[in-house]
N, C-alpha and C positions, 0 to 999 in steps of 0.2 A: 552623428545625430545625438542630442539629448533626452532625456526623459519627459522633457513640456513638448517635443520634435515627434518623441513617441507615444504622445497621449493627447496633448490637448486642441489641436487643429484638425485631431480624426473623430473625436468626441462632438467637438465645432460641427463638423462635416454632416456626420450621423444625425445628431439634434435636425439640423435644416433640412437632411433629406426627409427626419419623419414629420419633418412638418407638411414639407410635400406629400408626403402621404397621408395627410389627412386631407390635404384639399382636394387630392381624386378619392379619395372616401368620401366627401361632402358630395362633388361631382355625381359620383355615384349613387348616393342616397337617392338624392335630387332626380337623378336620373329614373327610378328604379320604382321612384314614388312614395318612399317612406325616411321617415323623419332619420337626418345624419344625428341628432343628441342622442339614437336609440346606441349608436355603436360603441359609446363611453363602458355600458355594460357588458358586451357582449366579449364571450371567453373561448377562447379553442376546446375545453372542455371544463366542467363542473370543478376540479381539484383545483384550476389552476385560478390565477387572479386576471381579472379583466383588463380589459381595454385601457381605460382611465387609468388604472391601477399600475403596467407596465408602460406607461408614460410617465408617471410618476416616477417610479421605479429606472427608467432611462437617465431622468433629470436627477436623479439623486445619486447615482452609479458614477454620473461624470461630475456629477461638483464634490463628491467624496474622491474621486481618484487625485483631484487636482489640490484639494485642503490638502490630502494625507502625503501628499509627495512633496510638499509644499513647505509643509510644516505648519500647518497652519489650522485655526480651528472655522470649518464648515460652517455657514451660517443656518440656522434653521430654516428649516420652511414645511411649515403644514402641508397636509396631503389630505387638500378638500376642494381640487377641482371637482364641480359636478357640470361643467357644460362645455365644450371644447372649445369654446374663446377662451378659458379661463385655463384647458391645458395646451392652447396657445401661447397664451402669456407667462405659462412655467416653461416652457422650452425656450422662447424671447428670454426669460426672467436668468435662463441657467446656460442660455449662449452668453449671455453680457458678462456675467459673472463669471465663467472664463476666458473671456476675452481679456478682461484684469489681470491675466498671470504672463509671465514673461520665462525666457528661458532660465534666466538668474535666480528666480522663486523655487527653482529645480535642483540646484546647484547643493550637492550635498546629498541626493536622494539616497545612492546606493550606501551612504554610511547610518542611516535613519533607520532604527526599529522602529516597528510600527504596534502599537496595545491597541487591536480590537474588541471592542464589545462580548462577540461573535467565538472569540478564544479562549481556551480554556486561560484560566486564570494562572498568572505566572507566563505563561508565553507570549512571545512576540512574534513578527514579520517583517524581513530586511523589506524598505519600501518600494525597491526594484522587481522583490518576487511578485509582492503583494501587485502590483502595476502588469506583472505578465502571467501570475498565476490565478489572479482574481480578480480585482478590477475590470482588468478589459473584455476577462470570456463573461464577468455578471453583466458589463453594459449589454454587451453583442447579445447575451439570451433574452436578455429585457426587449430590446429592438426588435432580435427576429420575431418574438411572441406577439409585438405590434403586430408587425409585417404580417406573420400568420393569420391571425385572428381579420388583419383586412380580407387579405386573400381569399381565406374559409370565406368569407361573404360578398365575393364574387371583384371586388374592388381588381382592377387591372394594374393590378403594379407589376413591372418584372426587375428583373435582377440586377438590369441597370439601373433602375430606380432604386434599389436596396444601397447598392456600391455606391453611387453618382458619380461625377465626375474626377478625373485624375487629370495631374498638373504635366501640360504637356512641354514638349522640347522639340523644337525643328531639327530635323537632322541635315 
């Protein structure tokens, strides 16, 4: 397998399931009789960043894993959804945007230091640790914090809806 093999069709994945999870959040609202725009705000608790904020925070974790492995420099994108059509259209906006990478964009990762922001100064990150040592566990905490903060408010998602589906083989 390669490094696009180990990051970018499970990032793909993730994005679309939480979008699913926001349409039985909407569902739910709907259901429940109070307005789904209230959930944009809503936090697992007081320290932590909201709803909106950790979708944000999801879409940025996998278009930064994919520029940095890539070699390649991340395009910006503000972070001023205020209504979930519009963090809709960042998770649409940061599937399409990796769907542009190929396995060949990859090709070179493990000889790649990586200069984050984030490090002290002078240090670097071979781009394969940086992919299994942070990258992927900062997407997975962003996500699951989604997932949480549904859950906490009663949303019925379960764990097959976290995972989704796997690619199967007849035996």
């Amino acid at each position: 397998m390669s490094h696009f093999d180990d990051s970018v069709p499970q990032l793909i994945k993730m994005l679309n399931n939480l979008n699913g999870w926001i349409d039985e959040a909407v569902a739910h609202s709907e259901a429940q009789g109070t307005n789904p725009e209230d959930l944009i705000q809503l936090k697992l608790i007081d320290d932590m960043l909201c709803f909106g904020r950790q979708i944000e925070l999801c879409c940025d974790a996998a278009k930064f894993t994919a520029a940095r492995l890539s070699a390649q420099e991340a395009p910006s994108k503000k972070d001023n959804e205020t209504t979930l059509a519009e963090l809709r259209a960042r998770i649409a906006w940061t599937v399409d945007y990796l769907c542009g990478f190929t396995a060949a964009d990859f090709e070179g990762a493990e000889d790649r230091t990586l200069r984050l922001s984030f490090l002290p100064e002078g240090v670097g990150v071979n781009a394969v640790d940086y992919l299994h040592e942070f990258a992927l566990p900062n997407f997975y905490f962003h996500c699951t914090t989604a997932y949480g903060i549904l859950r906490a408010q009663g949303v019925p998602l379960g764990k097959r809806m976290f995972i989704g589906g796997m690619k199967l083989q007849k035996l």
